[in-house]
Every structure is written in C-alpha cells, then in structure tokens.
MARFI-34878 format. One record per residue (C-alpha): chain; x, y, z; residue in three letters. Coordinates in steps of 0.25 Angstrom, whole numbers. Layout:
N
<'A', <X, Y, Z>, 'ALA'>
...
***
This chain:
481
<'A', <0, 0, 0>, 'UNK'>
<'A', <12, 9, 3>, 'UNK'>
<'A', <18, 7, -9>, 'UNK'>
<'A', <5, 12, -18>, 'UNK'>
<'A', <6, 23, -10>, 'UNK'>
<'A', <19, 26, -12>, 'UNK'>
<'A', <18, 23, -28>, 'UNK'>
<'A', <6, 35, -27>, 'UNK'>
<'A', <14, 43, -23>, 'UNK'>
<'A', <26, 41, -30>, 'UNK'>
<'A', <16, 45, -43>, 'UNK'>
<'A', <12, 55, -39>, 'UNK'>
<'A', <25, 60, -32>, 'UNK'>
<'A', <31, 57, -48>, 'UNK'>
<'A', <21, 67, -56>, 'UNK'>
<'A', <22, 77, -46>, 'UNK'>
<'A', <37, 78, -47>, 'UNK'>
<'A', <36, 75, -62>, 'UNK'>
<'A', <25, 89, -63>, 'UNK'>
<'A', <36, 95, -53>, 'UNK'>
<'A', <47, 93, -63>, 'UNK'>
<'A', <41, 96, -76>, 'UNK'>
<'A', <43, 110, -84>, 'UNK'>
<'A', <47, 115, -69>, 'UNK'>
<'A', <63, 123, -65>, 'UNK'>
<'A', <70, 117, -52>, 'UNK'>
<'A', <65, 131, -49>, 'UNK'>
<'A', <49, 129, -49>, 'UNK'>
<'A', <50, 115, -43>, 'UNK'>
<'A', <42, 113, -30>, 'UNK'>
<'A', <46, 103, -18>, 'UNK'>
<'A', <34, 96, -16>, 'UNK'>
<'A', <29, 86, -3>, 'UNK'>
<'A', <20, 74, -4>, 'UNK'>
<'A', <13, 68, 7>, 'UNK'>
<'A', <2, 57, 5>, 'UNK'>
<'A', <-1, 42, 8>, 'UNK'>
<'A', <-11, 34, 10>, 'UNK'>
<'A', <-22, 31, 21>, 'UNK'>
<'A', <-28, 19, 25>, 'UNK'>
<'A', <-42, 20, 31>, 'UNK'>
<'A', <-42, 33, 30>, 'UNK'>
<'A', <-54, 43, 38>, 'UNK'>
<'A', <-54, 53, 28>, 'UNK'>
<'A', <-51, 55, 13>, 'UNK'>
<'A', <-39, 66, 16>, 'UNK'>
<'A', <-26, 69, 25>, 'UNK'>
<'A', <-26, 83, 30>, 'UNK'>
<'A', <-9, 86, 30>, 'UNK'>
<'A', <-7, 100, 37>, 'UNK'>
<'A', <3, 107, 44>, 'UNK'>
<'A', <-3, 116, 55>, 'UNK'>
<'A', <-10, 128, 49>, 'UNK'>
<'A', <1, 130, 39>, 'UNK'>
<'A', <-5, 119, 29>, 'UNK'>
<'A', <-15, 110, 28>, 'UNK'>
<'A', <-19, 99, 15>, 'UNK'>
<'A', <-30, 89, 15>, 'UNK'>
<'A', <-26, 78, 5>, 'UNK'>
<'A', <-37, 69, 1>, 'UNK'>
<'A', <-35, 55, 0>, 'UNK'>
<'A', <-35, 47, -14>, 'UNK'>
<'A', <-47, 35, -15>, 'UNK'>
<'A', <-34, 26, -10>, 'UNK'>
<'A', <-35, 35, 2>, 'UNK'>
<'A', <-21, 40, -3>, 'UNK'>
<'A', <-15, 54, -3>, 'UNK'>
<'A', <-4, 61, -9>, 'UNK'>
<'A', <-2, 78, -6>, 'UNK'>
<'A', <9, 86, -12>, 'UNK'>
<'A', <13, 98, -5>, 'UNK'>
<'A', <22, 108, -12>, 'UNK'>
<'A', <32, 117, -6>, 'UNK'>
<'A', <28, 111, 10>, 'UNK'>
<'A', <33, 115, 23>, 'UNK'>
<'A', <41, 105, 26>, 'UNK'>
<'A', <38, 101, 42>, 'UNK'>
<'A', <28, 92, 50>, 'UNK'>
<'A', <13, 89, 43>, 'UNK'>
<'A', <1, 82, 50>, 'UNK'>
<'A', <-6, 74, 40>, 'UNK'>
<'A', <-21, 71, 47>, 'UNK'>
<'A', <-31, 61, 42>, 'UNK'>
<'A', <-42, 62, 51>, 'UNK'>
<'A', <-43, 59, 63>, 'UNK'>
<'A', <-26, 55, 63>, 'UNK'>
<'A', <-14, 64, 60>, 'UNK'>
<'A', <0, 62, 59>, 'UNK'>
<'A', <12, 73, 56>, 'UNK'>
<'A', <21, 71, 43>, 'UNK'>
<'A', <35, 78, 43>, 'UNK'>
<'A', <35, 85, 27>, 'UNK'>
<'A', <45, 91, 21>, 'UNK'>
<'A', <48, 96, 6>, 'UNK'>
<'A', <49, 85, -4>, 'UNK'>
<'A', <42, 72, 5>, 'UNK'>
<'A', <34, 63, 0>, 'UNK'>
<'A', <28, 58, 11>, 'UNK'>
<'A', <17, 47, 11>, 'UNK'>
<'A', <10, 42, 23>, 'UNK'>
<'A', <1, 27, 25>, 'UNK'>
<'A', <-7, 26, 36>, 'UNK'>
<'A', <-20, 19, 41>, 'UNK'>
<'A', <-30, 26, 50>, 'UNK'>
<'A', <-33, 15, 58>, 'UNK'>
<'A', <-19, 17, 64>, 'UNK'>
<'A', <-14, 31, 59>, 'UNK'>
<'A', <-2, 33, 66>, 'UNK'>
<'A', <2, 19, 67>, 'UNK'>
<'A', <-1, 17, 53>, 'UNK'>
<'A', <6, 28, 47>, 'UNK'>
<'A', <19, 26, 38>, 'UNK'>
<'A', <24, 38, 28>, 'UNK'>
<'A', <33, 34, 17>, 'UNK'>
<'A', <40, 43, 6>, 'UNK'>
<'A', <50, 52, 8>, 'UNK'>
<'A', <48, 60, 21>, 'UNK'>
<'A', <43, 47, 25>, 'UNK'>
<'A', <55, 44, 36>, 'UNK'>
<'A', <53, 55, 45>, 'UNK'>
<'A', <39, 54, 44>, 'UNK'>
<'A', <39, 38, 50>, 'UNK'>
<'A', <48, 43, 61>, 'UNK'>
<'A', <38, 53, 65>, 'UNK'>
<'A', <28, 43, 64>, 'UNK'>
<'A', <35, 32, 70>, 'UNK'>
<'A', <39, 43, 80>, 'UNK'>
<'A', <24, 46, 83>, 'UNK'>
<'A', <21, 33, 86>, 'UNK'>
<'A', <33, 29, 95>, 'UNK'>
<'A', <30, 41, 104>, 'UNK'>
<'A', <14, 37, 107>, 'UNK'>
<'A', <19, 25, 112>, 'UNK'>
<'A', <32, 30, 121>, 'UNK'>
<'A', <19, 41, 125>, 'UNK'>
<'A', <9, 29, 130>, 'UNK'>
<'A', <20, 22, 136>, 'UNK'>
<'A', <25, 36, 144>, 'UNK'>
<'A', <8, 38, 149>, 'UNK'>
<'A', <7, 25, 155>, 'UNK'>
<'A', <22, 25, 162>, 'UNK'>
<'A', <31, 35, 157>, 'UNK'>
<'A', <27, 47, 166>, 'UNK'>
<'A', <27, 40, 178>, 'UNK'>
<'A', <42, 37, 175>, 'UNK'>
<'A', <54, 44, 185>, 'UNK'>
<'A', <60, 55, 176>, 'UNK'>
<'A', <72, 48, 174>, 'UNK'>
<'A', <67, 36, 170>, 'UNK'>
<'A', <56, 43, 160>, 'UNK'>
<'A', <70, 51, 154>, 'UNK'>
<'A', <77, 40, 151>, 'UNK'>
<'A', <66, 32, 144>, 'UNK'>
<'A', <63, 44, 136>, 'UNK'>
<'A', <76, 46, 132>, 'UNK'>
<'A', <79, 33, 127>, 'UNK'>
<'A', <66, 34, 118>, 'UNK'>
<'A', <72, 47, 114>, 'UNK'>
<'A', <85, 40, 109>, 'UNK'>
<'A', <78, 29, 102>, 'UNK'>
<'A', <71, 40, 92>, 'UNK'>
<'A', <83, 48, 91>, 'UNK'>
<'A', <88, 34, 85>, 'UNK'>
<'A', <76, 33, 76>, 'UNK'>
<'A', <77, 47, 71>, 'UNK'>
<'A', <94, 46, 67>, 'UNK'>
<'A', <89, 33, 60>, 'UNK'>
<'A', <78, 42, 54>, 'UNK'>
<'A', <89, 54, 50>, 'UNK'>
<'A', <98, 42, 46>, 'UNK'>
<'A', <89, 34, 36>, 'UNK'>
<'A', <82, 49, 31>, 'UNK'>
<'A', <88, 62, 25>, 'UNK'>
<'A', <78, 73, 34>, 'UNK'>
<'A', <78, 88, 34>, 'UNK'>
<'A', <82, 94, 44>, 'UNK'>
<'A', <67, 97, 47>, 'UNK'>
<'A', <64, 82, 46>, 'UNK'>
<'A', <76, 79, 57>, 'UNK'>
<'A', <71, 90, 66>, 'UNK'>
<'A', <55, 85, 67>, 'UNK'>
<'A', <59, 69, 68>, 'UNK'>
<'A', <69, 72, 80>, 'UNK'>
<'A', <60, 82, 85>, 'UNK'>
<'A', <48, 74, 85>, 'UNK'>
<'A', <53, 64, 96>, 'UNK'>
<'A', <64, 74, 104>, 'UNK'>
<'A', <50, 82, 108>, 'UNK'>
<'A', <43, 70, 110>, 'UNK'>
<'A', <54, 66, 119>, 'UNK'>
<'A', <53, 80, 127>, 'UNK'>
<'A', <39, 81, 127>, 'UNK'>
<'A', <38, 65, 135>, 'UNK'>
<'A', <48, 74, 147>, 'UNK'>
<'A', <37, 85, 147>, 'UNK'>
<'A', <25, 74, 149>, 'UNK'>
<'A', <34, 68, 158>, 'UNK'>
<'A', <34, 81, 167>, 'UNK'>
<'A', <20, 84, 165>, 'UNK'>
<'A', <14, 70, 168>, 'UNK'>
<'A', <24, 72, 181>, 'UNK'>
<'A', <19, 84, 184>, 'UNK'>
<'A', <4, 81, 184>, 'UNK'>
<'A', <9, 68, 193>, 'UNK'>
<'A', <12, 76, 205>, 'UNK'>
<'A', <15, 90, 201>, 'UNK'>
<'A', <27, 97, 201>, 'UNK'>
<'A', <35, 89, 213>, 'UNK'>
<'A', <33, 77, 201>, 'UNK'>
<'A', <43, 83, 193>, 'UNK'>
<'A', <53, 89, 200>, 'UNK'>
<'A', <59, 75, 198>, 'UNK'>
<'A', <62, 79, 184>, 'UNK'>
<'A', <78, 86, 181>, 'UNK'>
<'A', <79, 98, 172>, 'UNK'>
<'A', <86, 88, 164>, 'UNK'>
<'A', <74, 80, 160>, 'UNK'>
<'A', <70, 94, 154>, 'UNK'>
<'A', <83, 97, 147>, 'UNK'>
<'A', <77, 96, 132>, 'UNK'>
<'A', <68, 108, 137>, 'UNK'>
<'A', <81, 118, 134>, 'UNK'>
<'A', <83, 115, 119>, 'UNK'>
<'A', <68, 116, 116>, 'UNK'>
<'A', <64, 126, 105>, 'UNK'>
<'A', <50, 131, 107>, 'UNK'>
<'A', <49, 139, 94>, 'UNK'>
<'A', <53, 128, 83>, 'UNK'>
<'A', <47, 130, 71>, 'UNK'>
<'A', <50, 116, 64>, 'UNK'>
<'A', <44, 108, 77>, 'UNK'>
<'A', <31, 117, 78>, 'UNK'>
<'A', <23, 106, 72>, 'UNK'>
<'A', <31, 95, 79>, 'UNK'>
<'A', <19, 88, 87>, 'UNK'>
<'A', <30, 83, 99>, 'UNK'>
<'A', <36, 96, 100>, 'UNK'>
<'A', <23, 103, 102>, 'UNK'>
<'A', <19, 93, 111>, 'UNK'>
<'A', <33, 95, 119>, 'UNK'>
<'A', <31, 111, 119>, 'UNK'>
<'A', <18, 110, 124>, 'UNK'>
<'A', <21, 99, 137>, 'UNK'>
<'A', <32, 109, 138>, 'UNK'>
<'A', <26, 121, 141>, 'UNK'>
<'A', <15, 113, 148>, 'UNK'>
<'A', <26, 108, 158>, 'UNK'>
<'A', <32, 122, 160>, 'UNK'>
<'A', <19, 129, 165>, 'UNK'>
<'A', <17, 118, 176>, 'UNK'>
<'A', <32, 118, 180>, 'UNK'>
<'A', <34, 134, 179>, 'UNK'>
<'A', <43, 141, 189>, 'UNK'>
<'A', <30, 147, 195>, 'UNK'>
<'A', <24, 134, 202>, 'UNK'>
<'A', <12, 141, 203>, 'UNK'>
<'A', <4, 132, 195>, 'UNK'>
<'A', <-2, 119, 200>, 'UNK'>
<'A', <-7, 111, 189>, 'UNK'>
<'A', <-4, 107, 174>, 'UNK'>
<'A', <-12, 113, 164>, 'UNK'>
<'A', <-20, 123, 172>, 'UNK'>
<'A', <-23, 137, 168>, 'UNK'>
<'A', <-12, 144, 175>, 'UNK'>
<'A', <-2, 134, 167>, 'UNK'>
<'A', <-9, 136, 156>, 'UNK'>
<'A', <-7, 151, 155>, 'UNK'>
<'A', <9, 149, 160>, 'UNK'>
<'A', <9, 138, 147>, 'UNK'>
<'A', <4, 148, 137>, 'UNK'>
<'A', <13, 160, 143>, 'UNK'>
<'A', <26, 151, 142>, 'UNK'>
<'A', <23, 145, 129>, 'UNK'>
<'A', <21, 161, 124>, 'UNK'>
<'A', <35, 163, 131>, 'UNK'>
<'A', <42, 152, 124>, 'UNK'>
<'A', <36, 148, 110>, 'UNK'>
<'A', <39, 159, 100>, 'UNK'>
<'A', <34, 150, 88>, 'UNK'>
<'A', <21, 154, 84>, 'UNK'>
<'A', <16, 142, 81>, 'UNK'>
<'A', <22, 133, 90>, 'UNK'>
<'A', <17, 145, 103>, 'UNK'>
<'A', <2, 143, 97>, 'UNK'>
<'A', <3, 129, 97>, 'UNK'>
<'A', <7, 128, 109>, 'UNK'>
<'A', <-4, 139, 114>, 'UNK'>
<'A', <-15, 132, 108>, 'UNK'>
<'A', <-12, 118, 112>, 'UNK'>
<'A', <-10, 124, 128>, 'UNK'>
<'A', <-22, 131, 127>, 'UNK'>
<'A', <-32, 119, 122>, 'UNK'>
<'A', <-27, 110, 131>, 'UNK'>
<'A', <-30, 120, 142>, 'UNK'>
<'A', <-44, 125, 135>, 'UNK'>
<'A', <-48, 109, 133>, 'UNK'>
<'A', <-42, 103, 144>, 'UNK'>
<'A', <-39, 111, 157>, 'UNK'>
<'A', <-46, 125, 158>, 'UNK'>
<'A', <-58, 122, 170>, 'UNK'>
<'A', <-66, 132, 167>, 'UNK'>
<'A', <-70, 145, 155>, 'UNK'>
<'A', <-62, 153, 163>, 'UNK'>
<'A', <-48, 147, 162>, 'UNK'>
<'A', <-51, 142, 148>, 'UNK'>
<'A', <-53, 157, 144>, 'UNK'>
<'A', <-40, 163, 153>, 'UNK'>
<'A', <-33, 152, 144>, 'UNK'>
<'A', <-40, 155, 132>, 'UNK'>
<'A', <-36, 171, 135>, 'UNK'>
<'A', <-22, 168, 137>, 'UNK'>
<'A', <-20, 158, 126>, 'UNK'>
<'A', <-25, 169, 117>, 'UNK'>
<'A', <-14, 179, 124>, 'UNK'>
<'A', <-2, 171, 118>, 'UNK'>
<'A', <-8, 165, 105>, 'UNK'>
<'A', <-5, 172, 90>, 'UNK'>
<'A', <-13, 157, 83>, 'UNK'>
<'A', <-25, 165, 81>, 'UNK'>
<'A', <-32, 152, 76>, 'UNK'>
<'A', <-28, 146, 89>, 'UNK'>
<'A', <-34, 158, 97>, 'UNK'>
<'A', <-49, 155, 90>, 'UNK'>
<'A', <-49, 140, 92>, 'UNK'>
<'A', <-45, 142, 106>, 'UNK'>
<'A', <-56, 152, 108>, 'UNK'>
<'A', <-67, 142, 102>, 'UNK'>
<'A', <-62, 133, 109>, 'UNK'>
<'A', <-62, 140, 123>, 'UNK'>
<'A', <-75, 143, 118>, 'UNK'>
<'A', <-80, 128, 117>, 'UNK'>
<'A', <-73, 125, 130>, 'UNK'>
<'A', <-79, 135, 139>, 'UNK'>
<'A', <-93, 128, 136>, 'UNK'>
<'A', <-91, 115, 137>, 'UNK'>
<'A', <-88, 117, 153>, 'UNK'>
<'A', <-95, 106, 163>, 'UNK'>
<'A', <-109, 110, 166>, 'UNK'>
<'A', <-110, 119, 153>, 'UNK'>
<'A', <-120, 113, 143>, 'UNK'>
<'A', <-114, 109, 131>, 'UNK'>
<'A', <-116, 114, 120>, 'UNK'>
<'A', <-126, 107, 110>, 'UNK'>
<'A', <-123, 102, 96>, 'UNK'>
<'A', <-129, 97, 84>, 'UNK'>
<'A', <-126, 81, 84>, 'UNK'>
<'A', <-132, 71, 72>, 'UNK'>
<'A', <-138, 59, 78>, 'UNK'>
<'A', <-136, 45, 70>, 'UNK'>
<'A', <-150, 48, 64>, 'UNK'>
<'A', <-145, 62, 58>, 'UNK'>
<'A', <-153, 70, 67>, 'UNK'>
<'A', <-148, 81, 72>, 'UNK'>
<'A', <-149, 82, 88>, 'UNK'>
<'A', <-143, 93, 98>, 'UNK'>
<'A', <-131, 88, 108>, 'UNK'>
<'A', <-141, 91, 121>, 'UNK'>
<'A', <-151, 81, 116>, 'UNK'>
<'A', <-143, 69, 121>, 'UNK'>
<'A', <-142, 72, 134>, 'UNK'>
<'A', <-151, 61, 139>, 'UNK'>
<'A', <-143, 57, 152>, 'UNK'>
<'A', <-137, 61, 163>, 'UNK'>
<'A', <-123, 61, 156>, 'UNK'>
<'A', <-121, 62, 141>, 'UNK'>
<'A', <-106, 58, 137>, 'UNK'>
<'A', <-104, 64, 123>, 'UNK'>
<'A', <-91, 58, 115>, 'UNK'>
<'A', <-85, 61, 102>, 'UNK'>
<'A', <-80, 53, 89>, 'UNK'>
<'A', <-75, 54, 76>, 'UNK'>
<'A', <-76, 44, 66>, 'UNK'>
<'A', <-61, 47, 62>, 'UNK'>
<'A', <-57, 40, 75>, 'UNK'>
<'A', <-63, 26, 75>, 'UNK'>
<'A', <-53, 22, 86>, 'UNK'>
<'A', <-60, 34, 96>, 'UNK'>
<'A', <-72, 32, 92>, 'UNK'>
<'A', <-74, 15, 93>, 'UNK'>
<'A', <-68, 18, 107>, 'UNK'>
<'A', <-77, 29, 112>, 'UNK'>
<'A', <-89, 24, 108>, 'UNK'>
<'A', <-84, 12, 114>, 'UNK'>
<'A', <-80, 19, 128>, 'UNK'>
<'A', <-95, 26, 126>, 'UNK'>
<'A', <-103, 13, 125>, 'UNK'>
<'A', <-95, 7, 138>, 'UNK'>
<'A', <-97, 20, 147>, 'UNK'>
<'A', <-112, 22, 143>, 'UNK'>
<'A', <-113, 6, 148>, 'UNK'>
<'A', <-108, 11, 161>, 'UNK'>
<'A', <-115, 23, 161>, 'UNK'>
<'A', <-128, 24, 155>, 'UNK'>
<'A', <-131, 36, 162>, 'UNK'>
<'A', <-122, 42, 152>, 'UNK'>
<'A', <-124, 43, 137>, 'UNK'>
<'A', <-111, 43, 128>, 'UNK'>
<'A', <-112, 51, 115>, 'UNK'>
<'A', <-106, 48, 102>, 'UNK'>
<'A', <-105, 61, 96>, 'UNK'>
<'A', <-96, 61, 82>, 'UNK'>
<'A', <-90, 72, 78>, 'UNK'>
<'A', <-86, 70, 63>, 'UNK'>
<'A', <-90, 80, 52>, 'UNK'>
<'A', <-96, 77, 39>, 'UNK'>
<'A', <-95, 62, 45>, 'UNK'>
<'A', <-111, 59, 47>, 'UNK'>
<'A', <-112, 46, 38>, 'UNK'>
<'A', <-98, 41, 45>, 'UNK'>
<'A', <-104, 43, 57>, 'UNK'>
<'A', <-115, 35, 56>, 'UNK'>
<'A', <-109, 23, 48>, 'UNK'>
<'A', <-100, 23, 61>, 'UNK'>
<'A', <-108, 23, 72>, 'UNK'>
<'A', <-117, 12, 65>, 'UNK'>
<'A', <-106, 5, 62>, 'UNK'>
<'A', <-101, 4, 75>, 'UNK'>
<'A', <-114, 2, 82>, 'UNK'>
<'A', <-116, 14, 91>, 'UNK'>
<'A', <-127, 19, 98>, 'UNK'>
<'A', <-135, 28, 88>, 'UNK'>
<'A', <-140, 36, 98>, 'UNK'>
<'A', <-128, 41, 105>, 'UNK'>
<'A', <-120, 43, 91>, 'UNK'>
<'A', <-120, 60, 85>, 'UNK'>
<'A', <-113, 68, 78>, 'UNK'>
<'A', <-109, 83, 79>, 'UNK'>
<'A', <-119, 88, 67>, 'UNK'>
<'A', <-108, 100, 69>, 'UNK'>
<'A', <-95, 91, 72>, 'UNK'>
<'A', <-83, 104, 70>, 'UNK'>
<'A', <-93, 114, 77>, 'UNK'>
<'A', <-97, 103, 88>, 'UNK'>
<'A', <-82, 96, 93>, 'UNK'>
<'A', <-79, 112, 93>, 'UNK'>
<'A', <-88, 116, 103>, 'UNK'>
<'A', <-89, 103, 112>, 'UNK'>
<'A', <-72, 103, 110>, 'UNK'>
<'A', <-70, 90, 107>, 'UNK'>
<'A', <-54, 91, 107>, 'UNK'>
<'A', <-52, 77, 109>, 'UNK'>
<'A', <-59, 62, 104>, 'UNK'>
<'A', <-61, 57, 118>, 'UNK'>
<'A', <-68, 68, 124>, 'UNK'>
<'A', <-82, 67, 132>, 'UNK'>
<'A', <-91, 78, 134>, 'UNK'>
<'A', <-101, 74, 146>, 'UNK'>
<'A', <-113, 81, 148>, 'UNK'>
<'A', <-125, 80, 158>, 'UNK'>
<'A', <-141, 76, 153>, 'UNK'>
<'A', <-142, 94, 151>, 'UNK'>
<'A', <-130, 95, 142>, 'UNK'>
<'A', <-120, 100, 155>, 'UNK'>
<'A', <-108, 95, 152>, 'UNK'>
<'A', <-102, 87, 163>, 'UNK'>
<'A', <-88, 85, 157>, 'UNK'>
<'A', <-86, 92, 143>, 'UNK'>
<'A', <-73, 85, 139>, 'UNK'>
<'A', <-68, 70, 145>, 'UNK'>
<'A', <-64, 59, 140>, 'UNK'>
<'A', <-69, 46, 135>, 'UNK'>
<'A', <-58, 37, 137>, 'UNK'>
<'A', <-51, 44, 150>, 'UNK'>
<'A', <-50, 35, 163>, 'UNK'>
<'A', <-58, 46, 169>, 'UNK'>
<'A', <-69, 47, 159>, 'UNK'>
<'A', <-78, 35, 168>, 'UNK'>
<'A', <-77, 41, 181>, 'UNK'>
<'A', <-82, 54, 175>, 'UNK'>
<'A', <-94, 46, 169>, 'UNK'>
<'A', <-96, 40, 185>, 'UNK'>
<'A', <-96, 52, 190>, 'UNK'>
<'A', <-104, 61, 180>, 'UNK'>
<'A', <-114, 50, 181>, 'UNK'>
<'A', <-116, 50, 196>, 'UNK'>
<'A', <-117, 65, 196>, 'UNK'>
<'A', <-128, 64, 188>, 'UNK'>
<'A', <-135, 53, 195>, 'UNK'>
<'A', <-134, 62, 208>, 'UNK'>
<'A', <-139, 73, 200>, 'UNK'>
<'A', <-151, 67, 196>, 'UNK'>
***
C-alpha cells in the first residue's frame, strides 16, 4: 500500500518539476514542498495543514482517500497536519516531499512518514510516542520518587535519546533548523519532567516538600532562552515555559501565597511572564494559556474571573486572544452553581425540535457530551452513563452530541449501537451551544437539579470522584424533598 502511495507521488512530483523546468531561467524557478499521503479509515474527506494563524490549507482527500499538496516558497519550521478529531506536528522545510500513512483507528501509533523529510519527522513521532509512556509511568510512581533517585532516571532516559538523535544527524543530512527542533523537542521534555516534579512535590505537602531539592536539580533554568523564535511552535518547549512560570509564582521570594494556582499567583504569573517574554508571540501564548486555565479551571466566583480577565487584558497585545477570553468570561460567569442554565435548542431522534429545560424530569439530570469523531470517547461514555443510571435511577444521564452538519451520522449511530432514543440529542446550534455551556473538554458533565439550577457545571465523567458526587448530590435531593 505504501509503495502505490509513493508511486502517486513520485508522478506527480515528475510533472510538476517537468512544468518547473520547461521554458523557465534558473532565475524564475520556485522551490516547492510537497506533503501528502494517504488515510485509512478516515472521518472526513480532508486534512487541514496550518501553521498557527500564519497559514492554514484544507486538502481534500482523492476517492483512494489519498492526498497530495504543493506548497510553493514555504516557511520552513513546524506544521500541524489535523484530521479530525486527531493532530499531529510535521517538521517542513524547502524542498521536502514528505508523505505520511496513518490509520484512524490508531492515529498516532499508526502514523509512518516516508519521503524525504521523512527521518526527522519518524524521530518526532517516535519521540512522541516514547514520551507518553516514560509520562504514564512518571504519574503512577515517578513523583513520589527522592529527587536524586527521580534525576538519575531522568538522565539516563536523557542519554538514550541523545543516542537516538546522533544516529539520527549521522544516517540524515538536517538543516541546522532540522537539528535545532529534533534536539529540542526531548531536551525540554527533559526540563519540563523536573518542573512537574516540583510542582507534584509541591502540591504533596507545600513548600517544606521541596526544600529537599538543590539548586543544581535546577541548573538548566540559566541557559533558557525565553524569547526563541525558531522553538515558539515547539509544543515541549511551550509546555516547559509555562510549568516554569507556574512553578515561580508558588515559590517566589515573597512567601505570601498559600496555594498553587489561585488568584494572587495567578496575577504574580502574568506579571512575571510580562517581565520575562519579550517575543510577542511566545508572551501571548503564554498569557492565553495561563489565563484559560484560571478562567475554566480555578476562578471561585465572577469576581475573581473578572479581576483575572481585567488583568490579562493589561498585559495582552493578541487582540483576537483579548475577544475569546472575553466570551469566554462571559460563558463562565453564567454557568456558576445555582444559576440556571442557559436553555438550548436540542434535536430529538425523531427530529423535533425540543428546548434543553424540557428534560429535566428528575431530581438530577446529568448532561454528557459526544462526538461521532471520537468513537473510542463516545463507546465509553455511553457505557459509564448506562452503568451509573443502573445505580442511580434517581438521576437521568443525557447524551447530547455536538457535531455539526452530522444529523443522518447521528442517527445511524445511535441505532446502531442500541442506545436509549430517549435520552439521545443533539445541539440544533452545535458551535453557538458548546460556546455558551463551555465544553473545553470530551469528558466533562454538567449537572443540574429538576428546575434547570446547576449543581456542578463542569465534572468529570470518568474521575475517581465523579460517583461520590453523584452520592451526595442524590442524597441532598432526597433530603430536600
């Protein structure tokens, strides 16, 4: 199969340098990149390839569910190639021909680039895969490890790479660029493990929980450049920054603040990101990302969400940023316990249309989200659903899917799979609908009471806690009535 790929491409490749070369000076001729490939399975007819805001293609796939894009004159530096719901980053330079094979079923796993380019991208790949293992293993052991012991495991893992990637430089001829972004993407992956490693301490027992660890577990903080421009796309660089700038605001010289993530750290992040970034880009990121996770995950009330918000908009220049941090604010602020939530238009399995406070028929109504992009998700919540509403049947779980344009899909796949017809919808306004009941993540639960009051507007379907919520919520209501 990889071979007829690769003769398709070799084609076209041919008569596009043949068109190149014909009646043209050395002058006029245009470098030119090709990325394509071929997917198995796929959920949609097209691979969206971007780079940030700065470009963006949608390639439709052939009736072979094959592709082929030429991109004249590009930006060489890191791509994310998305086909929905999956994504994966692709290193691009001048002159590749890059072609990727991958089957939906196991995206990531699956996923094998040939073609030249092709070496640095399998690293990365191969790279990405490695690290979410060596990640699950560090959650289930690593953290709770002494600080020496966790080092010495950590540098061992970081030798091995560094192996890998002189055998890489060795078998390849890379750009600079190329070298830089391979090394870099497990060097700050290798940082950004000691950072976790002070925060998990850190929320173990508080500050006396780390004053175990040297300044020399630290010592690659002093050669960080927080302003480079070929990294700013990097995702474990990012990632490093921002448990960085994280760690610094709970362990700053003040020892004024108590916990991780609250509002007075919150504002010392922003104000030392401010301090330190001067990249544009790379500030805003960094500013966004703080601020959402404080907006979604750790503001207690409209009060501190909007002294975030106020603050956030004092150091931001990404004006874009500024406007979906204000909707989103906005969203937030009236999905707080006891509010009512706000009603939507759903579509039942019979194609009527029905408002959202019409199902709420019991004491607690448990309202769960799916895509038909994500069969994996979806199996296993409808799953989890049908098992807790055994338990509970004082509580009615709700399938709401939240697909556009998607309505026959829908239907075949909740016939298909046998579901309850009854407590299967969709949003008849699915962009407008996630947007104001903020569904940021596939697991989240919004739980209301039988007059549309939220009790819990954003948990967890598949948390440890997510029962013992159900047990409690269920007893309040019992005594209540």
């Amino acid at each position: 199969m990889q071979f007829s790929v690769l003769r398709y491409f070799i084609q076209v490749s041919f008569l596009s340098c043949f068109v190149c070369s014909c009646g043209s000076s050395e002058k006029d001729k245009k470098e030119y990149t090709y990325f394509g490939g071929e997917i198995v399975n796929p959920n949609t007819n097209y691979v969206i390839l971007s780079k940030g805001y700065d470009y963006r293609d949608t390639i439709q796939l052939d009736k072979n569910n094959r592709f082929l894009h030429k991109i004249e004159n590009l930006e060489d530096g890191l791509y994310s190639f998305k086909h929905n719901p999956e994504y994966q980053v692709v290193l691009l330079e001048k002159g590749d021909s890059v072609l990727i094979r991958l089957n939906t079923l196991e995206f990531d796993e699956s996923l094998v680039f040939t073609g030249k380019g092709s070496g640095k991208n399998n690293f990365l790949i191969d790279l990405f895969l490695q690290n979410e293992i060596e990640r699950e293993h560090l959650k289930r052991t690593g953290f709770m490890q002494s600080a020496s012991y966790f080092k010495k495991k950590q540098d061992s893992l970081l030798n091995i790479k560094s192996d890998t990637f002189e055998k890489l430089i060795n078998k390849n001829e890379l750009s600079n660029l190329a070298k830089k972004l391979t090394q870099a993407s497990f060097i700050f992956e290798y940082y950004m493990r000691h950072e976790f490693y002070f925060t998990s301490r850190y929320k173990m027992g508080g500050p006396d929980a780390t004053k175990e660890l040297s300044a020399s577990f630290f010592n690659y903080r002093n050669q960080i450049d927080f302003n480079d421009d070929e990294l700013k796309r990097l995702y474990s660089y990012n990632w490093f920054l921002n448990c960085y700038f994280t760690n610094a605001s709970i362990s700053n010289n003040d020892n004024r603040l108590q916990h991780d993530n609250n509002l007075e750290n919150f504002i010392y992040k922003l104000d030392l990101i401010n301090n330190v970034v001067e990249h544009s880009y790379i500030k805003n990121n960094l500013l966004r990302r703080s601020t959402i996770r404080f907006l979604l995950d750790d503001s207690k009330n409209n009060k501190e969400s909007n002294i975030a918000l106020k603050h956030y908009l004092s150091v931001s220049t990404n004006n874009r940023s500024q406007k979906e941090l204000k909707k989103l604010a906005r969203h937030i602020s009236k999905l707080r316990p006891n509010k009512v939530i706000p009603d939507q238009d759903l579509i039942t399995s019979k194609g009527e249309t029905v408002k959202l406070s019409s199902l709420f028929n019991k004491p607690v109504t448990a309202l769960y989200f799916w895509s038909i992009e994500s069969k994996d998700h979806y199996v296993k919540a409808h799953e989890k659903a049908t098992y807790l509403s055994s338990l509970y049947p004082g509580i009615d779980f709700i399938a709401v899917n939240i697909d556009p344009d998607q309505t026959k899909n829908w239907l075949k796949t909740i016939k298909r799979h046998h579901y309850n017809l009854d407590n299967e919808y969709e949003f008849k306004h699915p962009k407008c609908s996630s947007e104001e009941l903020v569904i940021h993540y596939r697991n989240k639960v919004i739980l209301v009471d039988q007059d549309g009051k939220i009790i819990n507007p954003s948990t967890d379907l598949f948390a440890s806690v997510f029962e013992k919520q159900l047990m409690q919520y269920t007893q309040l209501a019992s005594l209540e009535n």
